[in-house]
C-alpha positions in Angstrom: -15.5 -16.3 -8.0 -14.8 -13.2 -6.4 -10.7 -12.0 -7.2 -8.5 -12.6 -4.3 -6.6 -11.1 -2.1 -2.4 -11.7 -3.2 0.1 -11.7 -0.4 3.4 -12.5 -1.3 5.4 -15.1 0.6 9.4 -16.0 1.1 10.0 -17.4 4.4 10.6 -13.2 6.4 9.0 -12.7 9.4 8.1 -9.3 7.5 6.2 -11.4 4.5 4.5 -13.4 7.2 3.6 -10.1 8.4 1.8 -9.3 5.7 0.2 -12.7 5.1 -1.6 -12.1 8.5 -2.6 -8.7 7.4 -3.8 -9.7 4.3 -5.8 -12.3 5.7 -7.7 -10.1 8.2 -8.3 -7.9 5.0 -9.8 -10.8 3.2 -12.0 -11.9 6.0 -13.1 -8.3 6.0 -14.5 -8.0 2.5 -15.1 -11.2 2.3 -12.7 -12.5 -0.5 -10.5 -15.3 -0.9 -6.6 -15.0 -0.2 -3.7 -16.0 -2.8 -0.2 -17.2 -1.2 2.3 -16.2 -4.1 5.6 -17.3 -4.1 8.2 -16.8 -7.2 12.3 -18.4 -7.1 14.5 -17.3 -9.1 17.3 -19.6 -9.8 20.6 -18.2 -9.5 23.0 -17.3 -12.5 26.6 -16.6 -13.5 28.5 -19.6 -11.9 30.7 -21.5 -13.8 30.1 -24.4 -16.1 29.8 -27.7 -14.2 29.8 -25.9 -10.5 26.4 -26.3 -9.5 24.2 -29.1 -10.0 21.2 -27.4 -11.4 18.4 -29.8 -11.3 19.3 -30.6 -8.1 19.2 -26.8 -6.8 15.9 -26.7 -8.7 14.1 -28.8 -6.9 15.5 -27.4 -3.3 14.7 -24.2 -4.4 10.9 -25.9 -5.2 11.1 -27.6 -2.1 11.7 -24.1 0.0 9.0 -22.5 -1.6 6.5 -25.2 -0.9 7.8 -25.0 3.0 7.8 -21.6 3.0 4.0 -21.3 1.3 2.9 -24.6 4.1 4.0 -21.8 7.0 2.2 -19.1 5.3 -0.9 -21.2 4.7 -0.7 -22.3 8.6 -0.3 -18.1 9.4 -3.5 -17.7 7.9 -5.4 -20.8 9.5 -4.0 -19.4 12.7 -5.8 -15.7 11.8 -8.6 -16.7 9.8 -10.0 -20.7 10.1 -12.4 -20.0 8.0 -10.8 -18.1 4.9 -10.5 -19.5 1.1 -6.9 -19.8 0.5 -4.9 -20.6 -2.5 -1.2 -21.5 -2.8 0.9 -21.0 -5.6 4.3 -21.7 -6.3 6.0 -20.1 -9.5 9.6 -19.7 -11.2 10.9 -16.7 -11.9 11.6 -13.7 -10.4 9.2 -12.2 -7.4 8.2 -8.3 -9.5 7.4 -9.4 -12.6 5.3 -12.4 -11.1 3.5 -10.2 -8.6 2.4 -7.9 -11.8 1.3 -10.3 -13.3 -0.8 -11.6 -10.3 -1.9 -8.0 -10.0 -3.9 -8.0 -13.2 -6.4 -10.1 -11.4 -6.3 -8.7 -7.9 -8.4 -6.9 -5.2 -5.6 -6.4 -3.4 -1.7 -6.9 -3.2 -0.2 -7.1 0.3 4.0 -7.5 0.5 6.2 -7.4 3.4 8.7 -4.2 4.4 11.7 -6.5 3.8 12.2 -10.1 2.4 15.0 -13.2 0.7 14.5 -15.8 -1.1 12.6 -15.3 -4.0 11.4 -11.8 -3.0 15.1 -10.2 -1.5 15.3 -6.8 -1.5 11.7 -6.7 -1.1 12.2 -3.7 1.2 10.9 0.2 1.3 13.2 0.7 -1.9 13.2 -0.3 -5.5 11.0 -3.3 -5.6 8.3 -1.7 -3.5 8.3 1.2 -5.2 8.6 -0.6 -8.4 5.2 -2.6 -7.2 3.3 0.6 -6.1 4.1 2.0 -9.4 2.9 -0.7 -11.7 0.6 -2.9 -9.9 -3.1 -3.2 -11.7 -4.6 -3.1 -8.1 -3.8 -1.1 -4.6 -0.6 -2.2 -3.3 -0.3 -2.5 0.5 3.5 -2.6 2.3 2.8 -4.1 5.5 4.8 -1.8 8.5 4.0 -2.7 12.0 0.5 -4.0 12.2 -1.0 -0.5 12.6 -3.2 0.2 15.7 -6.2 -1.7 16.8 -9.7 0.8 17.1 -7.3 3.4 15.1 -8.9 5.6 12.3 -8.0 4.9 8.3 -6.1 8.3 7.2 -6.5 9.2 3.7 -4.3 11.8 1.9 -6.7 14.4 -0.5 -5.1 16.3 -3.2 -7.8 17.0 -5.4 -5.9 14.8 -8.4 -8.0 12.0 -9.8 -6.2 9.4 -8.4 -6.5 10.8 -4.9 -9.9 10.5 -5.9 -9.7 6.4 -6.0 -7.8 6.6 -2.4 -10.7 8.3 -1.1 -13.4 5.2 -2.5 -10.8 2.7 -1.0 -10.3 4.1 2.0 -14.0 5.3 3.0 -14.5 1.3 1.8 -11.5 0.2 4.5 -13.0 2.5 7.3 -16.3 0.8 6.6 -15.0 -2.7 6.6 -13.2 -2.2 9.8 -16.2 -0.2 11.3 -13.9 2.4 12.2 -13.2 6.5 11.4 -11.8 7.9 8.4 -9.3 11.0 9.1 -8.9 13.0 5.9 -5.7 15.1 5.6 -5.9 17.7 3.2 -2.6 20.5 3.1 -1.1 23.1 0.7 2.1 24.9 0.9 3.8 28.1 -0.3 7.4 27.7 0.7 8.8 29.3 -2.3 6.4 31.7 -1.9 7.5 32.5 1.7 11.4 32.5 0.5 10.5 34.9 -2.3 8.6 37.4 0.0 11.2 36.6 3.0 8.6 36.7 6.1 6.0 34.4 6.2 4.4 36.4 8.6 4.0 39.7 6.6 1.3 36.6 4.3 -2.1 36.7 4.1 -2.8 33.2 3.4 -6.5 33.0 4.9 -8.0 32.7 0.8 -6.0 30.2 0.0 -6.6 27.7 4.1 -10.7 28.6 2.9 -10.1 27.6 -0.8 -8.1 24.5 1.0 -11.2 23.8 3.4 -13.4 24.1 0.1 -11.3 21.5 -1.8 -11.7 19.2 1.1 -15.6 19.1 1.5 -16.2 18.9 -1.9 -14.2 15.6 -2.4 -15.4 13.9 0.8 -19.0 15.4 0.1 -20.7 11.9 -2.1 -18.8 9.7 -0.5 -19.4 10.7 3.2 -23.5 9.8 1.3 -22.6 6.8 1.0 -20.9 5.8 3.7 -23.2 7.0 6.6 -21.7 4.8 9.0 -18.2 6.2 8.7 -17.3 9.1 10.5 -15.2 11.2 9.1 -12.5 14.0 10.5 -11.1 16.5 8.5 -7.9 17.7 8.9 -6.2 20.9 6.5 -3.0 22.6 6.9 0.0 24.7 5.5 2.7 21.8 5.3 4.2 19.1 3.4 1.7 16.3 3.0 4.2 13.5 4.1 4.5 15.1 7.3 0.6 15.4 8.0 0.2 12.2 7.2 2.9 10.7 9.2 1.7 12.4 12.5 -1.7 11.4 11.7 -0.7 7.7 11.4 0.8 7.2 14.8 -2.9 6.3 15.9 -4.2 4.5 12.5 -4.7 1.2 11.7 -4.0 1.9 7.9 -3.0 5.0 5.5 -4.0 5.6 2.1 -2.3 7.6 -0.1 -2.0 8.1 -4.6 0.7 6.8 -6.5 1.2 10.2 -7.6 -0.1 13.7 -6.5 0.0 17.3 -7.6 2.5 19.3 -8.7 4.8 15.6 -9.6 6.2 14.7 -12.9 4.1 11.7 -14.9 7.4 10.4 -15.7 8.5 9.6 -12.5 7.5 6.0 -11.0 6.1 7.1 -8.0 5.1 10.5 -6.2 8.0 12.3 -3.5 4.7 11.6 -0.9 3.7 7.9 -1.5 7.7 7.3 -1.3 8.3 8.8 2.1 5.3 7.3 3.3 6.7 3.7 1.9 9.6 4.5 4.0 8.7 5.9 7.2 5.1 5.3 8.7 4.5 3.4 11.1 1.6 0.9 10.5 0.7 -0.5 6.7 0.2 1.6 4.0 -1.8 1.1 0.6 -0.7 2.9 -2.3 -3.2 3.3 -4.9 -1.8 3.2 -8.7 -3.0 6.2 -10.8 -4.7 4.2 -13.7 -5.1 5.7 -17.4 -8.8 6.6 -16.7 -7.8 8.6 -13.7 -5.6 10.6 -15.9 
């Protein structure tokens, strides 16, 4: 059987959110969908205060109700889809990691409670994004209908794998692809003190360069996506946020150019976690990628 979709589910609008999204995504490629939901049972009250079989099995009983309206979310989008409920104890990150091992796809919401509070553009998204075996989408809005796929191209390895998912998302959704390439000199420009007095033309063609060559194979094999290119002289979050106003999706590495391996997860991915305005997938650099 092909591996599923996961979408994670706690009873938020913004997890239902995602459930919907995640649905259209399976119908798209064609693969089944896997309802998640983890509880965690409460600590640190004092001996005899809380009945703890009893919260147990409420804590069961939300999850299933919670998992029923998610189920009903995706009958509603997709009749016709595979779909797969689980309930799990626990808590909600380590559970969706493990689920990731064996995932196409892992679609949360921007905020949740229950079993996945704090589920927001902070820790535990970033925490996801960072160690997820699979892409990680945060669901934001539900992006614009007919709208392009934007992709972020770095030249890294790992922008390399955003690229293959997002030219297979543009083709899926029979839509465009809009790949945003830019480079900056700031310290450059601070050291010199007039930006104007800069020749920077070698370094825009040596930009344009990078650009075709990564898109080159892939625009090959998928002749049915069209493709804009977009390069300029700024920080990539920005690009990429004024490019998203119109998507239905963006696309970016877990890590870029220029960041430190230690860190969890690029300045770029982070911001765009944070701030765009329709779904974004972050995809995970793997060992392989470098």
């Amino acid at each position: 059987m092909s591996v599923p979709i996961i979408a994670g589910v706690d009873g938020s609008a913004a997890a239902l959110r995602a459930v919907r999204w995640a649905a259209d995504e399976a119908r798209l490629r064609h693969l089944p969908l896997r309802l998640v939901h983890a509880h965690e049972t409460p600590v640190g009250f004092p001996p005899g205060f809380v009945d703890w079989h009893a919260l147990r099995q409420a804590l069961v009983a939300q999850g299933k109700a919670w998992l029923e309206q998610a189920r009903q979310a995706v009958v509603d989008t997709a009749p016709s889809l595979a779909v797969e409920v689980v309930e799990e104890g626990g808590r909600a990150v380590p559970a969706l990691l493990t689920e990731s091992a064996h995932a196409a796809m892992l679609a949360v919401g921007t905020r949740g409670l229950g079993g996945f509070t704090g589920l927001l553009t902070g820790s535990t998204a970033v925490e996801l994004a960072a160690h997820a075996r699979c892409p990680v989408v945060v669901v934001r809005g539900t992006g614009h209908a007919g709208g392009p796929v934007v992709v972020g191209v770095d030249g890294t390895p790992v922008s390399e794998q955003a690229i293959a998912f997002a030219f297979a998302e543009a083709s899926a959704r029979g839509t465009g692809l809009v790949a945003v390439h830019t480079w900056t000199d700031l310290l450059l420009e601070a050291a010199l003190g007039s930006a104007a007095a800069l020749d920077f033309s070698p370094m825009a063609q040596q930009a344009e360069e990078v650009l075709g060559e990564r898109l080159a194979g892939w625009q090959e094999r998928y002749p049915d996506v069209r493709v804009s290119r977009h390069v300029s002289r700024e920080r990539a979050s920005r690009a990429l946020l004024r490019h998203a106003e119109g998507a239905q999706v963006v696309v970016v590495g877990s890590r870029g150019r220029g960041g430190f391996r230690g860190l969890l997860l690029g300045s770029t991915s982070q911001h765009m976690l944070h701030h765009t305005p329709c779904p974004v997938v972050v995809i995970r650099s793997t060992p392989e990628a470098g």
